[in-house]
C-alpha positions as CSV (number, residue, x, y, z in Angstrom):
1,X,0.2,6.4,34.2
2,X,-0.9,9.4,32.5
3,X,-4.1,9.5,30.8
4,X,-4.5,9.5,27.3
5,X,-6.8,11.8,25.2
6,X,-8.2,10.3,22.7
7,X,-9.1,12.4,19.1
8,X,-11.6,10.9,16.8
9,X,-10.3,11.6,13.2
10,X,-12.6,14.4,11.2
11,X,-13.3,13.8,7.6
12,X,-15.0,16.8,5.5
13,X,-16.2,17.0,2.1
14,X,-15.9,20.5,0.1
15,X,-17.0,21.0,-3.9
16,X,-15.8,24.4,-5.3
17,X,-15.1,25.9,-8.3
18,X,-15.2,22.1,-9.7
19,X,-12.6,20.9,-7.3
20,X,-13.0,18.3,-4.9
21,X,-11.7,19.1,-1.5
22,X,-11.4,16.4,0.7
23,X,-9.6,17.4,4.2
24,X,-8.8,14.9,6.9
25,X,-7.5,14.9,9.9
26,X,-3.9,14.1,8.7
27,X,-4.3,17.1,5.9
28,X,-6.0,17.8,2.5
29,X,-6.2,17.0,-0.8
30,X,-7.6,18.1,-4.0
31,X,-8.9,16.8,-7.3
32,X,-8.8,19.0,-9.9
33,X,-11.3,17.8,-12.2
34,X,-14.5,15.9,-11.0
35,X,-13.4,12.4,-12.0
36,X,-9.8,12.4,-11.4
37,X,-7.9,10.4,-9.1
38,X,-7.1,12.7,-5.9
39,X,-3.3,12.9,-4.9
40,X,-3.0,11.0,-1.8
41,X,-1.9,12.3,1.3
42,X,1.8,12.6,2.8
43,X,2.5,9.2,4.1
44,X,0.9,7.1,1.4
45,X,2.2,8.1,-2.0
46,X,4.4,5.0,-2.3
47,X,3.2,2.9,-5.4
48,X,3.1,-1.3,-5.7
49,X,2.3,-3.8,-7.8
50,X,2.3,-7.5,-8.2
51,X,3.5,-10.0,-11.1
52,X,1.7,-12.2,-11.6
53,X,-1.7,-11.4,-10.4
54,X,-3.6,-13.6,-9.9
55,X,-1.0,-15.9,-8.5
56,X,-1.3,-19.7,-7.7
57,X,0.0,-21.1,-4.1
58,X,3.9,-21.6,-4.1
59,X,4.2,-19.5,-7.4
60,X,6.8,-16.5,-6.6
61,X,5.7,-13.1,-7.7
62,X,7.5,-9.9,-8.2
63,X,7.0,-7.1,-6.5
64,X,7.5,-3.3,-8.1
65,X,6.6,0.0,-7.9
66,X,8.2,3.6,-6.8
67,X,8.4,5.0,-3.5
68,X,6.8,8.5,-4.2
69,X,8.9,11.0,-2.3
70,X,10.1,8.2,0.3
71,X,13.7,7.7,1.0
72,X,13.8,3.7,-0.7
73,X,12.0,0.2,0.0
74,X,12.5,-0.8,3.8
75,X,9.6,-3.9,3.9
76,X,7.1,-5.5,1.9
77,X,4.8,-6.8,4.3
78,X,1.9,-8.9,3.1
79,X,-1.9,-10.4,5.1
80,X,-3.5,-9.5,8.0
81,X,-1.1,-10.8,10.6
82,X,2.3,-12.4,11.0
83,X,1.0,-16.0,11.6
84,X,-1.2,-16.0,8.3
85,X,1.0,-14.5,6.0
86,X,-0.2,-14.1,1.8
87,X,3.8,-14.0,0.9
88,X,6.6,-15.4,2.0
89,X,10.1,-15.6,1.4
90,X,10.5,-11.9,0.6
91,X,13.4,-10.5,-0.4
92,X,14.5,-6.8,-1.3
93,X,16.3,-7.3,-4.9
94,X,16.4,-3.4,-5.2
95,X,15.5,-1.0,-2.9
96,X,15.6,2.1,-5.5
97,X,13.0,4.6,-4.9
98,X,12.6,5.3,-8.3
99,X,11.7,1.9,-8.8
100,X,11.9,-0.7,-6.4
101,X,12.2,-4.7,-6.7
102,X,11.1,-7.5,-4.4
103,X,10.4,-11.2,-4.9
104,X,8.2,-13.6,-2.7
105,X,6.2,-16.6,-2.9
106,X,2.3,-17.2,-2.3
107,X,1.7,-19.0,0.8
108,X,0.8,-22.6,0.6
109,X,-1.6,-21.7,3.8
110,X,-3.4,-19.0,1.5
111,X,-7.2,-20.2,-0.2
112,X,-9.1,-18.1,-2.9
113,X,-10.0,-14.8,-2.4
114,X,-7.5,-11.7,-2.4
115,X,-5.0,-10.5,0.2
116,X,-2.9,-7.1,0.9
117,X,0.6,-6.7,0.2
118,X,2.0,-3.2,1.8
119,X,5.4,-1.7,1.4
120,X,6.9,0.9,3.3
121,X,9.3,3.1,1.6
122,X,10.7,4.5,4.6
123,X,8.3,7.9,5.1
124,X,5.7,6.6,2.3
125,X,3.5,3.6,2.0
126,X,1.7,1.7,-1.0
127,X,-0.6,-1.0,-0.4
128,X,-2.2,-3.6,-3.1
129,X,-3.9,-6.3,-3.2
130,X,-3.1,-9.8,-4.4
131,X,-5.7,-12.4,-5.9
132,X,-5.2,-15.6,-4.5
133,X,-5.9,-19.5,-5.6
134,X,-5.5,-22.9,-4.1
């Protein structure tokens, strides 16, 4: 078996000229302005959102957002494992990358508190999070 190298991931912080650099190991990113959102990184531009939010057990909820740069919605996944999952029942309605739509249901398993929902947009992912009540 050959052995695997492992690399930690390097995170640096640079402020010039009123920019905000911020490199990782997976690339860089800048913020023009102090204050502004930073673009994110290749890999996780995709955009979602949830309707409704907060959302009651059983309710269904719709699912949205764009894929930014991503070739179209592939999977919403949603939790922090298969066997607990915050929706089910999903279903791609339109996998547009412009503007995708999906529709689910909260779990009846879920309690209060909040849970992820992620989407992968084939090359770009989006994650959210979902408040959740009994």
């Amino acid at each position: 078996m050959p052995n695997k190298k492992t690399v930690p991931a390097a995170i640096g912080l640079t402020v010039a000229a009123g920019a905000i650099i911020i490199a990782t190991s997976s690339g860089a990113f800048a913020a023009p302005e102090p204050g502004a959102a930073p673009t994110p990184p290749k890999g996780a531009r995709a955009t979602v959102q949830v309707d409704p939010n907060p959302v009651w057990r059983g309710q269904e909820v719709t699912i949205t957002g764009d894929c930014g740069g991503g070739t179209g919605l592939k999977a919403v996944l949603s939790g922090f494992s298969e066997k607990t999952p915050v929706l089910e029942d999903v279903r791609i309605i339109d996998a547009n990358p412009a503007g995708f739509v999906a529709k689910g249901r909260l779990s009846d398993t879920v309690g209060n508190g909040v849970g992820p929902v992620f989407v992968d947009c084939g090359g770009e992912a989006g994650v959210t999070l979902v408040v959740t009540h009994a």
